[in-house]
C-alpha positions as CSV (number, residue, x, y, z in Angstrom):
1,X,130.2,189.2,54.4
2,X,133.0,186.2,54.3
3,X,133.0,183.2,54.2
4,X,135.4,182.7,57.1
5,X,133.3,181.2,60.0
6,X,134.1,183.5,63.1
7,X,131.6,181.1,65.5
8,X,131.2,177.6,65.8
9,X,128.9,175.5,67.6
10,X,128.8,171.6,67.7
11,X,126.4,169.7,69.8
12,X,126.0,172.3,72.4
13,X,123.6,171.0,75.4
14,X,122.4,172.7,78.4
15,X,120.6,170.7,81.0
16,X,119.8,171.8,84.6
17,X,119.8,169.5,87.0
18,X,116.0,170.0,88.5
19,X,116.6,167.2,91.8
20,X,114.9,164.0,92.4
21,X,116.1,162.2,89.0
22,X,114.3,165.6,86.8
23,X,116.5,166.9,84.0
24,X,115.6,169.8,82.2
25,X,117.2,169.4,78.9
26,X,117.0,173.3,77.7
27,X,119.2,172.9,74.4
28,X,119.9,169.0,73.8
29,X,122.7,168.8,71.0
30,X,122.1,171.7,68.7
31,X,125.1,172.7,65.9
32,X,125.9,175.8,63.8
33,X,128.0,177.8,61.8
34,X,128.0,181.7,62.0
35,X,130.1,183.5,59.2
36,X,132.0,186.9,59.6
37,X,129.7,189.8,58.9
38,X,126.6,187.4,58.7
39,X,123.3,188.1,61.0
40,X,122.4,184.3,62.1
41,X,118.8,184.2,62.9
42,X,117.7,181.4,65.7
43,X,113.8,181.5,65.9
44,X,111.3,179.6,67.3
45,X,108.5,179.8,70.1
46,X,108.8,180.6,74.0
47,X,110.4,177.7,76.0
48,X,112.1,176.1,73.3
49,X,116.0,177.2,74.3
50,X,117.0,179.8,71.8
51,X,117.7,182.6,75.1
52,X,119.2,179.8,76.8
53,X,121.3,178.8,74.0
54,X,122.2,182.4,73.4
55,X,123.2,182.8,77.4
56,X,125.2,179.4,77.0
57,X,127.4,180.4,73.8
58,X,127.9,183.9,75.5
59,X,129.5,181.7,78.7
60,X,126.7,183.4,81.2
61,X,125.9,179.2,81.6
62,X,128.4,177.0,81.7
63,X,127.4,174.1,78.7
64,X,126.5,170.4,79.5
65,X,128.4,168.9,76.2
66,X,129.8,170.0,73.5
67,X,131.7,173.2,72.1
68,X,131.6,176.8,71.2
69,X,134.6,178.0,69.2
70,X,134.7,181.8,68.8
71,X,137.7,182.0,66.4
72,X,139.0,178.7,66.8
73,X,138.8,178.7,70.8
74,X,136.9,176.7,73.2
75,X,134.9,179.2,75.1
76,X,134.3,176.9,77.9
77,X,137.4,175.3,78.2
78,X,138.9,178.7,79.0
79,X,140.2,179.8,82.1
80,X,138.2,182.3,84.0
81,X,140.8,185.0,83.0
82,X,141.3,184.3,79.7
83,X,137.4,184.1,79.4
84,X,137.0,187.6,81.0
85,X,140.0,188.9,78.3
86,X,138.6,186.7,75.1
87,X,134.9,187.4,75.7
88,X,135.7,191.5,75.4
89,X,135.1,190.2,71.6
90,X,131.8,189.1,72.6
91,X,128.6,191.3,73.4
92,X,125.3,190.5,74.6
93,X,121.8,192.9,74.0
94,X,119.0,191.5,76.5
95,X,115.6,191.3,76.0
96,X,114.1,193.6,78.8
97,X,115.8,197.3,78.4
98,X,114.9,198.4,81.3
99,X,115.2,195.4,83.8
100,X,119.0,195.3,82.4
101,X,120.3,198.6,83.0
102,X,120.8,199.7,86.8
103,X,117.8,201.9,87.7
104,X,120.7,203.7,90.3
105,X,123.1,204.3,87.2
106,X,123.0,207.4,84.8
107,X,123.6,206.5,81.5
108,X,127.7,207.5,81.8
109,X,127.7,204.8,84.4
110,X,126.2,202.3,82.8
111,X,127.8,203.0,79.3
112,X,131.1,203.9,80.8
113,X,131.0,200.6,83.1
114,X,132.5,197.6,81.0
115,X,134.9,200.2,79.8
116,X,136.2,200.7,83.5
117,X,136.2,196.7,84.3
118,X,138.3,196.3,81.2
119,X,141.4,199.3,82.3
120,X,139.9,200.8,78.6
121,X,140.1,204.9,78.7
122,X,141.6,205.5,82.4
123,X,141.9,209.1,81.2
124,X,138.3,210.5,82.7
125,X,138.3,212.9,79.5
126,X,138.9,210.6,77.1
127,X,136.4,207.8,78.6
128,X,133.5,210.8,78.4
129,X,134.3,211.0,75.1
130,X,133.8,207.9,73.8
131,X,130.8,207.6,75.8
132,X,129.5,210.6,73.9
133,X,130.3,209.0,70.9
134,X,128.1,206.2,71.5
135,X,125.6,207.7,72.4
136,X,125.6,209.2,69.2
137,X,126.6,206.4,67.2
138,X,122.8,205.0,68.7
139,X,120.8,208.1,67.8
140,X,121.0,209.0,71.1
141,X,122.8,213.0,72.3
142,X,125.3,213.5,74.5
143,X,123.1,215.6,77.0
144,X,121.2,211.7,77.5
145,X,124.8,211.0,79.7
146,X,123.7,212.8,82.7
147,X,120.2,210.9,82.9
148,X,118.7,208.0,84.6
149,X,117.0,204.8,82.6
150,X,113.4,205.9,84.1
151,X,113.6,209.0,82.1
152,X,113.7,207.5,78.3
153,X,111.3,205.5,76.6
154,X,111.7,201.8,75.9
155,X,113.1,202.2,72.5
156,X,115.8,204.5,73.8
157,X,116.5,202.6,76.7
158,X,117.4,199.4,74.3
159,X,119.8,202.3,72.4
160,X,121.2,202.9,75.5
161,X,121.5,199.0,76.0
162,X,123.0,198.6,72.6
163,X,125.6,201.2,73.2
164,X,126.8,199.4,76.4
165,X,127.4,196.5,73.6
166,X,129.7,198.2,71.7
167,X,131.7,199.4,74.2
168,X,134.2,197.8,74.1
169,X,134.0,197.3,70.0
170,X,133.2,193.9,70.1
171,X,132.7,191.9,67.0
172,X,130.4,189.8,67.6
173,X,127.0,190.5,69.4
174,X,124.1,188.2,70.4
175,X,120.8,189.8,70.4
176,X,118.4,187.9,72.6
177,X,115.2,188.9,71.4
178,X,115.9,192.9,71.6
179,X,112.7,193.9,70.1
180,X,109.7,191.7,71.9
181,X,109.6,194.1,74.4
182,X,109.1,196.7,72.3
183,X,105.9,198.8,70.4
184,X,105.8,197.9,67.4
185,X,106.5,201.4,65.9
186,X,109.7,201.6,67.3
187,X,110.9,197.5,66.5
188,X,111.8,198.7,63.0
189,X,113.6,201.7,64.0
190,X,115.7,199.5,66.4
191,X,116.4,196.7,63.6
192,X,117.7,199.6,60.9
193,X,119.6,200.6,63.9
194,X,121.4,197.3,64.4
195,X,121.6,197.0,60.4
196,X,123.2,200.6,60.1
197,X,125.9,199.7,63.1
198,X,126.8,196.3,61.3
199,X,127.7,198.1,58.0
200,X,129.8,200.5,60.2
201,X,131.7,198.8,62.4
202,X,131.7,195.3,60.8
203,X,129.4,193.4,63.5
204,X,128.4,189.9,63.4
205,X,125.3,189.0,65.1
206,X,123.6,186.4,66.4
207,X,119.8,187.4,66.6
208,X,117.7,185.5,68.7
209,X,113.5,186.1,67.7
210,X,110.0,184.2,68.2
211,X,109.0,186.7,65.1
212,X,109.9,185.3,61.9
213,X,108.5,187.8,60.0
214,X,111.2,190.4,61.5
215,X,113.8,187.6,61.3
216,X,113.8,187.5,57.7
217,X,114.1,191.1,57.6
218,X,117.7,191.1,59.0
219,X,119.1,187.7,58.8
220,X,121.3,186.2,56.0
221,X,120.2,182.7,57.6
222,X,118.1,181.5,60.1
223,X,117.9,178.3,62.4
224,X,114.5,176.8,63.9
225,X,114.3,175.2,67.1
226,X,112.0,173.7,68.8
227,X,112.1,172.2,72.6
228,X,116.2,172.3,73.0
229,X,117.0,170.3,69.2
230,X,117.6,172.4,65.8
231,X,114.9,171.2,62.9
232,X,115.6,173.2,60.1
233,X,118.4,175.5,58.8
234,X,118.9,177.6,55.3
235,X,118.7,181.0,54.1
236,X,116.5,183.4,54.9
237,X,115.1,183.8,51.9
238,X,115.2,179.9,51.3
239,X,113.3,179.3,54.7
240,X,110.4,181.7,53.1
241,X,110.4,180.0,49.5
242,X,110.6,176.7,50.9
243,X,110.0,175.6,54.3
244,X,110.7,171.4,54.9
245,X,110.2,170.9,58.6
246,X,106.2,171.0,59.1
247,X,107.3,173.1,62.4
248,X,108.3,175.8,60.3
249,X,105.8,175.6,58.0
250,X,103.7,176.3,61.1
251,X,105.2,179.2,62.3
252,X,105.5,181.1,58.9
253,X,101.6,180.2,58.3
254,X,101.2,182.2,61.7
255,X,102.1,185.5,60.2
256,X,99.3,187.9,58.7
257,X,99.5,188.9,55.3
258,X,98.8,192.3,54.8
259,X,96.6,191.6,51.4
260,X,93.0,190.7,52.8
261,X,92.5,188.5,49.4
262,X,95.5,186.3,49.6
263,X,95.4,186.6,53.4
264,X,91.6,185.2,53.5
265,X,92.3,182.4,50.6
266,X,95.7,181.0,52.4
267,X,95.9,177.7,54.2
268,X,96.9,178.1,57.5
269,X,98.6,175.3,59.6
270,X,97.1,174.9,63.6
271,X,99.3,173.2,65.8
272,X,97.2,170.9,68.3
273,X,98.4,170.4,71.7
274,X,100.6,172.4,74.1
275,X,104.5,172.3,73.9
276,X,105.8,169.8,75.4
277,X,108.0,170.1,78.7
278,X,111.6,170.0,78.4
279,X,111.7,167.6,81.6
280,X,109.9,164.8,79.8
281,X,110.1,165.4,75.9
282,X,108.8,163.3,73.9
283,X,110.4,159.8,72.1
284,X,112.0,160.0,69.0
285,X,111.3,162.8,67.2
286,X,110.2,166.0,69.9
287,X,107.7,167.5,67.7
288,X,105.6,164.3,66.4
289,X,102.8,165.0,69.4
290,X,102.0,168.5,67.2
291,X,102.5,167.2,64.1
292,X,99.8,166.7,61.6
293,X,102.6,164.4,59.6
294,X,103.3,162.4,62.3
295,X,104.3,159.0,61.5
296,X,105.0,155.2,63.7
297,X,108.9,156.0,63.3
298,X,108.6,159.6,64.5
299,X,108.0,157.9,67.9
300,X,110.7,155.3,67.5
301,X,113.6,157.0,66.2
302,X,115.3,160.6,66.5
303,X,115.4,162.0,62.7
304,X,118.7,162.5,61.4
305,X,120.1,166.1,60.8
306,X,120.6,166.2,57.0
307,X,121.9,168.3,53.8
308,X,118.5,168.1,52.0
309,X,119.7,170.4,48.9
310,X,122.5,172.5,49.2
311,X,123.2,174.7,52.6
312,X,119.3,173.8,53.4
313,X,119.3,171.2,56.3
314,X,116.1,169.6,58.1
315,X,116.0,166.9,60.9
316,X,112.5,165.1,59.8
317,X,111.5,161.4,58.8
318,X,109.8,162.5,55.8
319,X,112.9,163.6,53.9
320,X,114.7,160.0,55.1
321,X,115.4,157.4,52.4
């Protein structure tokens, strides 16, 4: 990995205009570095606007404020054509294997697909065999080309998703929770999947997860959010050693530790109350209705994002002079 920053978000917001006055403010101001070669993990639970952050990088939404620069460039103040020409750089995994691939496609089709859109391999012999290839390259065989998605498994229909990724050798792929759907015998075998295909082919990624626990496994760093705003953001190992934000402290206490002993000693942290909407979010600081810390500014003020030690940033009253 580099240190040359390939991805660059500042202040990116999303809101959807809900009528009658009602905002939805899905990602409210939320800013981020990915490096060349790195796997950036953005975590957190359902509803808080890591998918839609994701879908709003990627340019599937257009963004409310601020910027994404993939490589120095404005995404979004692109033309449509030069998005459609730029964004073959970009590649997107979904969540839901089989609910994006076309039920009505074989596998050739769907692979074959973004090759076709793009003018890439006119040459019918030459576009089967990269298609082949891909199929290897994703532990999948060549025979898989003539079938339909009903026919595989879940696991192999996210291979079949992830080679429709890297077709058209993108550098940079955003992987919107492409395990949760998934047993949990075949999660790992997808992750070592995506881990073998970065060391080959030089991927970045941007991984998207509500587990934490499979987040560390294959991120360099990770970001927490929580209802559209970033609270913490260091190293994945960092985030483990020493959590600041009580929110993450929360969500790693959430995770079972295989040894019964510790496991049964531990101190866990429970949340009270239910996430708030995104329509009406709280004053000040969005997580202070949860949070067992919860202090009179936490309603006044918004905490500032800050360096708390170096490349380890928090937004949280209780690391404010």
């Amino acid at each position: 990995m580099t240190t040359e920053t390939l991805l660059s978000v500042k202040d990116l917001k999303r809101h959807f205009d809900l009528g009658k006055g009602s905002t939805l403010k899905a990602v409210d101001g939320i800013s981020f570095d990915i490096k060349r070669g790195e796997t950036f993990g953005l975590v957190g639970e359902s509803g808080c606007g890591k998918s839609t952050a994701g879908r709003t990088i990627m340019g599937l939404y257009s963004n409310t404020d601020g910027s994404v620069e993939y490589d120095g460039v404005d995404i979004h103040k692109m033309s449509e054509k030069e998005r459609f020409d730029y964004l073959r750089n970009m590649q997107m995994i979904f969540q839901d294997p089989y609910a994006s691939l076309n039920p009505r496609s074989t596998v050739f089709e769907i692979i074959a697909e973004p090759m076709q859109v793009h003018g890439l391999h006119k040459d019918k012999k030459s576009l089967q065999a990269r298609v082949h290839q891909l199929l290897e390259d994703v532990g999948l065989n060549r025979d898989h080309a003539n079938r339909y998605p009903h026919e595989f498994s879940g696991g192999q229909r996210q291979r079949i998703g992830i080679a429709r990724a890297l077709a058209l050798d993108p550098d940079f792929i955003i992987a919107d929770e492409p395990i949760s759907a998934l047993d949990v015998s075949v999660q790992a075998q997808v992750v070592m999947l995506l881990q073998k295909l970065q060391k080959e082919k030089g991927l970045t990624y941007l991984f998207i997860a509500h587990d934490l626990s499979m987040v560390k496994y294959i991120s360099d760093r990770i970001a927490v959010m929580y209802l559209g705003h970033m609270v913490e953001l260091t190293t994945s190992d960092r985030l483990y050693e020493n959590p600041l934000h009580p929110y993450t402290s929360a969500l790693l206490s959430a995770i079972p530790i295989p040894d019964p002993d510790i496991e049964e000693a531990r101190e866990r942290v429970i949340l009270e109350g239910e996430l708030p909407s995104p329509i009406n979010p709280p004053s000040g600081c969005v997580f202070r209705t949860r949070c067992p810390h919860a202090m009179a500014v936490c309603a006044e003020k918004v905490p500032v994002w800050q360096e708390q030690e170096p490349g380890h940033f928090v937004a949280c009253h209780l690391y404010e002079q």
